[in-house]
C-alpha positions as CSV (number, residue, x, y, z in Angstrom):
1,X,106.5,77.3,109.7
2,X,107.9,81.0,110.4
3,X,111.0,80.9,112.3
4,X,111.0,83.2,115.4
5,X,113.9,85.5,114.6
6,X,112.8,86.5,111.7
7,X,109.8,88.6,113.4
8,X,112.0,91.8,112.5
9,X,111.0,91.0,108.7
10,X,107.8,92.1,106.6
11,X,106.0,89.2,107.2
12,X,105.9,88.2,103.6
13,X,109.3,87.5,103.9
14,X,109.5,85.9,107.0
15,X,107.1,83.0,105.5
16,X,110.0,83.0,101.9
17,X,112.6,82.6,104.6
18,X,111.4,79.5,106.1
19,X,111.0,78.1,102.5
20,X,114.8,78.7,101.9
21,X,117.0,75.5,102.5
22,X,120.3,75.9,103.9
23,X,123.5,76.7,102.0
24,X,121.4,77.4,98.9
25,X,122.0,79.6,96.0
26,X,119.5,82.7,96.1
27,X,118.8,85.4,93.9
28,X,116.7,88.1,95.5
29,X,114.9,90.8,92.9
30,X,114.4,94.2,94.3
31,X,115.9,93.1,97.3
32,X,115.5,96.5,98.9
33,X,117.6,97.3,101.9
34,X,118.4,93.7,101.7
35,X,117.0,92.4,104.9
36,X,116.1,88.9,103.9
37,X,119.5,88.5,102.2
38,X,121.3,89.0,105.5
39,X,119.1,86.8,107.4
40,X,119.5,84.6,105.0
41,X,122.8,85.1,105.0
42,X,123.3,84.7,108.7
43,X,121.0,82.0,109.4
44,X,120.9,79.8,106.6
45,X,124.5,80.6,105.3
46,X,123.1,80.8,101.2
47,X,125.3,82.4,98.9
48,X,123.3,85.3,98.3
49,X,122.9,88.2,95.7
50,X,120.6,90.9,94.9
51,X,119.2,93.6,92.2
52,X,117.5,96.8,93.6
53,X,116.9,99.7,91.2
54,X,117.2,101.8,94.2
55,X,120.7,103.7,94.0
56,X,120.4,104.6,97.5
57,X,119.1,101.3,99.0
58,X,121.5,99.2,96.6
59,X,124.2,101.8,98.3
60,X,123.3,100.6,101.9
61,X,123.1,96.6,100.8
62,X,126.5,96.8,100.1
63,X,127.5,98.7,103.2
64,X,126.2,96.5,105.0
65,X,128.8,93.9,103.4
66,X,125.9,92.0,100.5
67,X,126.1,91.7,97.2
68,X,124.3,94.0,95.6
69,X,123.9,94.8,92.2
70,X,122.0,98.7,91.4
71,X,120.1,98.4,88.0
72,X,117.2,97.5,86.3
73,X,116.1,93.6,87.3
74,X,114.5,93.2,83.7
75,X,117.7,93.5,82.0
76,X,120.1,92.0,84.4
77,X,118.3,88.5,84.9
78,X,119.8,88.1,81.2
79,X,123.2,88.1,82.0
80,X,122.9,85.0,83.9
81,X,123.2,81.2,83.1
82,X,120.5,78.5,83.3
83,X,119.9,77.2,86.7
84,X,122.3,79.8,88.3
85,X,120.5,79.4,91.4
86,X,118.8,76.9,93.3
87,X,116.0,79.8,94.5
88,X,114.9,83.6,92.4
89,X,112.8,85.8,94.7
90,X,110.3,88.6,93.8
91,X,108.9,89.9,96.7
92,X,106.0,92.4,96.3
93,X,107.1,93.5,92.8
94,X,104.9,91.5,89.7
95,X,102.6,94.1,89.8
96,X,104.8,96.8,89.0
97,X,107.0,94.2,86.4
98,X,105.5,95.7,82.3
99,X,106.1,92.2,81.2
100,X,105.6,89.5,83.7
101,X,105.6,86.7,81.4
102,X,108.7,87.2,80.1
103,X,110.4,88.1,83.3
104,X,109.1,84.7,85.1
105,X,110.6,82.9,81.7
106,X,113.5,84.2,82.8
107,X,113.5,83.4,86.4
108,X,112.5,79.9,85.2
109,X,115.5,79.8,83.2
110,X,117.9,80.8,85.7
111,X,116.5,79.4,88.8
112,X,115.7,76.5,90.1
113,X,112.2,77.3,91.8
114,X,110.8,81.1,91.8
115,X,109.4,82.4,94.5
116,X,106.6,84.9,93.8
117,X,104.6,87.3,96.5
118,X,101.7,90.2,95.4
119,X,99.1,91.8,96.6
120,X,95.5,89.7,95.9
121,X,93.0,92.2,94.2
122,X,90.1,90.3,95.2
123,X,90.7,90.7,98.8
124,X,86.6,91.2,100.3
125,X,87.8,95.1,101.1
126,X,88.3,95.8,97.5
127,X,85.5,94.0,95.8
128,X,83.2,96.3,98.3
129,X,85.1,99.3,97.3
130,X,84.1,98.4,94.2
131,X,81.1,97.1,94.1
132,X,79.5,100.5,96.8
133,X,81.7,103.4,95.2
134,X,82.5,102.6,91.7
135,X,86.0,104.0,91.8
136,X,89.2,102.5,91.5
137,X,90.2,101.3,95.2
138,X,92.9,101.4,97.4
139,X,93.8,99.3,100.3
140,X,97.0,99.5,103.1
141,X,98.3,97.0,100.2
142,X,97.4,98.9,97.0
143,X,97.5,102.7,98.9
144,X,97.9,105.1,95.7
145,X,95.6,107.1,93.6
146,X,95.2,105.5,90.2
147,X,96.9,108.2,88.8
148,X,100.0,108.2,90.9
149,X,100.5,104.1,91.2
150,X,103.4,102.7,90.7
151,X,101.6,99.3,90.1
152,X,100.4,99.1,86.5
153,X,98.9,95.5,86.9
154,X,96.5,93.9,89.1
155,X,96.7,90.1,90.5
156,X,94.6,87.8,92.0
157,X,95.5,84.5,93.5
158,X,93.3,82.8,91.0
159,X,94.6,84.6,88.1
160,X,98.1,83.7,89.0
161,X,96.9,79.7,89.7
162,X,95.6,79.9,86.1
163,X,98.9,81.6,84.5
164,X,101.2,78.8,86.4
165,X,98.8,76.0,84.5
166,X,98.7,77.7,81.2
167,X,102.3,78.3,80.6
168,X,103.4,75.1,81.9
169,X,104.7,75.8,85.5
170,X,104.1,73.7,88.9
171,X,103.4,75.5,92.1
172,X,105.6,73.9,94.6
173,X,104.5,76.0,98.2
174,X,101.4,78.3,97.8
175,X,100.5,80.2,101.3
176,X,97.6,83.2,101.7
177,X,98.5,85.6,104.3
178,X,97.1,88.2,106.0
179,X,99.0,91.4,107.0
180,X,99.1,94.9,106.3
181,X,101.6,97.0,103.7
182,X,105.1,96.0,105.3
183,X,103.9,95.1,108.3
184,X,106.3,92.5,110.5
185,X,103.3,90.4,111.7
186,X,100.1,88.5,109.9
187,X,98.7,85.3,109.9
188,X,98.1,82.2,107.8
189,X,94.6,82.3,106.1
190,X,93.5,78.9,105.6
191,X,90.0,79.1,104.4
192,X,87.9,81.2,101.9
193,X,91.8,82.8,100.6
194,X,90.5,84.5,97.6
195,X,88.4,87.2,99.1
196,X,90.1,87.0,102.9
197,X,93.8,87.4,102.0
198,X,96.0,90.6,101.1
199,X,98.8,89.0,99.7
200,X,99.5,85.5,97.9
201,X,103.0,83.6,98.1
202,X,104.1,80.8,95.5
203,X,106.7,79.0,95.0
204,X,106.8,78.0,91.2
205,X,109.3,75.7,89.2
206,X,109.1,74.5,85.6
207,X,107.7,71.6,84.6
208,X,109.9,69.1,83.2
209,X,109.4,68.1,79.4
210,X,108.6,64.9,78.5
């Protein structure tokens, strides 16, 4: 379920807002201008804090009265004790992240849950790129050159199903959507997700040790 008033929000959010359980404790990775921190903040009263890189958009966030901390998300994660928070968000990011593997560690470690979204790579529009040009493609989701990208990784909803086994996590939530590059409206994709959605949404936790 999306909730109404969060049509305002890129729609990838709107769906992580509505998996957010009141009064929570949230950690929200490259949180941006830190729109779903103060919805959350507003309408499901978490106790919410953030990391952006951005100077100038960690500037705003804490204008507008969040907690924002400006640095580098890889390093700061460290600085925090196990299960810190009952959620960690990283929205749109993994594919810019050079060590994902050890960064989800580290959100396993000091989250709860994790919740994960990226753009899928084998979305119909750019296996066709592929398959009739040859070149490296670009979509409203992936839009840059490959020599001017800031994404150095490419995912795919299957490639991430098969990480979560392999390294011992369990996908809570998993939703396909459809919608383009920070657009505030999309749609659920229920059938055929691998080649017909642009972005992929999981919520992971750890599996417990026997």
């Amino acid at each position: 379920m999306v909730f109404p008033e969060t049509e305002n929000m890129r729609f990838d959010l709107q769906v992580i807002a509505s998996w957010i359980e009141p009064k929570s404790r949230v950690l929200d990775l490259g949180c941006g201008n830190g729109e779903l921190l103060a919805w959350l903040a507003e309408h499901r009263q978490v106790k919410g804090v953030g990391i952006e890189q951005d100077q100038v958009k960690a500037a705003f966030c804490i204008s507008q009265g969040l907690s924002v901390l400006q640095g580098d998300l890889n390093d700061e994660v460290e600085d925090y004790p196990d299960k810190n928070f009952d959620y960690v968000i990283l929205s749109q990011t993994l594919q810019q992240v050079y060590e994902p593997a050890r960064l989800l560690y580290s959100l396993s470690r000091i989250g709860k849950r994790f919740i994960v979204s990226f753009p899928n790579f084998s979305h119909y529009s750019i296996r066709l790129q592929l398959l009739m040009k040859g070149m490296a493609p670009k979509s409203n989701e992936l839009p840059y050159n490959w020599y001017d990208t800031p994404n150095i990784r490419v995912i795919t909803m299957k490639d991430f199903r098969k990480f979560t086994r392999d390294v011992g996590y369990r996908i809570v939530e998993e939703t396909a959507i459809k919608t383009d590059h920070h657009a505030n409206h999309g749609n659920i994709v229920r059938n055929l997700i691998n080649i017909r959605a642009t972005y992929g949404i999981f919520m992971i936790e750890k599996e417990a040790t026997p």
